[in-house]
C-alpha positions, 0 to 999 in steps of 0.5 A, a space after each residue: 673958247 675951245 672945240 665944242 661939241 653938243 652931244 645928243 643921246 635920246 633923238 629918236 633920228 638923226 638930225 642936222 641943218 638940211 634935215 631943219 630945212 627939209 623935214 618935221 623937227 622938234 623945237 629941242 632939235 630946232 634949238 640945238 641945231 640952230 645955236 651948235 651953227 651958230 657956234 660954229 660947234 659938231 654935233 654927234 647924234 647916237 643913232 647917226 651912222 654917217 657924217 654930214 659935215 660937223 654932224 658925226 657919228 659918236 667917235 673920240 675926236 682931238 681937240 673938244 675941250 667942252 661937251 654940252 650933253 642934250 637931255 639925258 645925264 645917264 649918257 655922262 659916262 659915255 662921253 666921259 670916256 670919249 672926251 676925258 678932259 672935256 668940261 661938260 654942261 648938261 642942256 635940259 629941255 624937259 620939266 623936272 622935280 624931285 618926285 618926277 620920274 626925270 628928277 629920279 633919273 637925274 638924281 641917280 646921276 648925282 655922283 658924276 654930276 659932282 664930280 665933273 661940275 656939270 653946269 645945267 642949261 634950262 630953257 625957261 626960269 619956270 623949268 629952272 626953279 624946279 631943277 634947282 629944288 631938285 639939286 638941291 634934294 640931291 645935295 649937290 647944289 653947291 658944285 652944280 649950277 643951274 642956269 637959264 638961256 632961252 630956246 633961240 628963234 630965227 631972226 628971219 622970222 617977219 609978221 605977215 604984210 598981209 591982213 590976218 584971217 580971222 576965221 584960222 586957228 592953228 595948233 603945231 605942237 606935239 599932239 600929246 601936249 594937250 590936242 584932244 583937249 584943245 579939239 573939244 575946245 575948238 568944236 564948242 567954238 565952231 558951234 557958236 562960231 561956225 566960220 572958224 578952221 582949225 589947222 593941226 601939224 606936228 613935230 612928226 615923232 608922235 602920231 596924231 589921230 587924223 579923225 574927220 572933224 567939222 573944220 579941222 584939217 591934219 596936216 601931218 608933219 610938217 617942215 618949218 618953213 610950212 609950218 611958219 608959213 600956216 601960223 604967220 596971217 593966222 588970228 592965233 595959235 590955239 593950245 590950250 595945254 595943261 597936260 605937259 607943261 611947257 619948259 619954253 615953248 617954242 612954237 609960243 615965242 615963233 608964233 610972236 616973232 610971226 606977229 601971231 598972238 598965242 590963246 593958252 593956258 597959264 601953264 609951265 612957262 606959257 606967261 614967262 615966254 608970252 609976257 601977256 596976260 591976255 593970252 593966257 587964262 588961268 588953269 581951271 580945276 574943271 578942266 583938270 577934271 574934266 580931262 582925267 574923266 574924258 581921256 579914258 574914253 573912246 573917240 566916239 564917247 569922248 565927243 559926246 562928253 565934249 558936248 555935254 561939257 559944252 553945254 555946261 560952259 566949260 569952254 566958254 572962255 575960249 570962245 568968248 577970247 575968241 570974239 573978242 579977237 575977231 571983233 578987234 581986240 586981238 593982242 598985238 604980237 612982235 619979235 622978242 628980243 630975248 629970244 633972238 638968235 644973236 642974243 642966245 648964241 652971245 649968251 651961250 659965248 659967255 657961259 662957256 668962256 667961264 663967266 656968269 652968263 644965263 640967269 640964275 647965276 650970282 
């Protein structure tokens, strides 16, 4: 294997391996930044300005033999012409179909995805099967593959040696993946279960609404370490998402390395990451509607609607999992070893020495 280089041309700032110790960072940025280490690879970021160390400013550089492009297959062009005799693999972090407005965009990319031969990582086989239906609709299925490496975790990560705080629930995902929802959730369990916290962080590059709520705490951004410090003892991470399905789920597959089960809902790639039942309830229909009803509403209308749903029994699940949990029939949650970093970065050497490498290759 050759000079490698991962390109990112959509993050909202600049990112390398200090910025993963020290500041709030997105579970594509975490990954990204995690396997181009290991691999020893640059990084150049569309919006970094100066360099730090294989972290670069977008330039021509001698030697880059492949570029894996994060995200966005409009960027194809631009790299194109800085790295002409580079072979070039498209890593997507996000869901895409046909009819969605993504799958429209990669669609418009089709030509220089044929030409070139792109290679399409997927994080998940959930997010592959609907990137495969949509080269197929675009008819390029039979130069461009699709493949599946999951989203790496540190191996660091360990359970807790303590005991497990029965009352603490945490949420540590971007806030428009389902928050509102899941703080109405919360609200009816606390009715019932009034000694339970909710704790609430963020990746940092969407905003949440700090509202006061009978015990929940905002803690902002947050960087990782604190992050795995707050999940690691928790009875769970709670996110209850149906609004962005996840592509992987990386908070799902941290939380278990942390010995922290997972209560959310079966949801893009929860189950295929989670690989228990347990924690993962169907998709109610009333949740659905209830949502699209609930989410024009102001603040102050939206709790009253909350409470009314309440009343009716639409969060009831949720509780009843939750004492279950905390009388003693709380999942056990371990390391998975498919997400190991060791196992990524091997699968990632295999793809890009030009072997069947991934899932989803014949």
């Amino acid at each position: 294997m050759g000079s490698l280089l991962f390109f990112d041309p959509v993050c909202q700032r600049p990112y390398d391996t200090r910025t993963l110790l020290e500041q709030a960072t997105g579970g594509t940025e975490a990954s990204l930044t995690r396997v181009a280490d290991a691999l020893g690879a640059y990084v150049m970021q569309h919006n970094r300005t100066e360099p730090s160390g294989r972290y670069l400013p977008p330039q021509a550089l001698e030697g880059i033999d492949t570029v894996v492009l994060n995200r966005d297959a409009r960027a194809l062009p631009q790299v194109r012409s800085l790295f002409p005799r580079a072979r070039f693999l498209l890593w997507v972090h996000d869901q895409l179909h046909r009819h969605s407005k993504r799958g429209r965009r990669l669609a418009r990319c089709g030509a220089a995805l044929r030409e070139l031969g792109v290679t399409v990582v997927c994080v998940s086989d959930a997010q592959r099967h609907g990137v495969e239906d949509t080269l197929r609709h675009m008819g390029v299925a039979e130069r461009v593959r699709a493949v599946t490496i999951y989203n790496p975790v540190d191996e660091a990560l360990q359970p807790a040696a303590a005991g497990v705080d029965l009352d603490k629930l945490v949420f540590f995902s971007s806030p428009n993946k389902g928050l509102r929802f899941t703080l109405d959730a919360f609200a009816a369990m606390r009715r019932t279960i009034p000694a339970l916290r909710l704790l609430v962080g963020n990746p940092g590059y969407k905003p949440d609404r700090a509202e006061r709520r009978a015990g929940v705490e905002f803690l902002g951004p947050l960087p990782q370490a604190r992050v795995h410090a707050e999940v690691r003892g928790a009875l769970c991470t709670f996110c209850p998402n149906f609004l962005i399905p996840e592509t992987f789920g990386l908070v799902f597959a941290e939380s278990h390395a942390l010995g922290t089960p997972v209560l959310t809902v079966d949801c893009g790639a929860a189950l295929e990451v989670l690989g228990d039942p347990a924690q993962v309830l169907p998709v109610r229909p009333t949740w659905r509607l209830y949502e699209s009803l609930a989410s024009p509403l102001p603040e102050a209308l939206r709790r009253g609607a909350a409470r009314a749903a309440a009343r009716a029994g639409l969060f009831d699940e949720f509780t009843a999992r939750i004492r279950a949990w905390r009388a003693g029939a709380r999942p056990r949650a371990a390391p998975d070893a498919r997400f190991r970093l060791s196992t990524v970065t091997q699968q990632w050497r295999t793809l890009l020495a030009g072997e069947p490498g991934g899932r989803g290759v014949a």
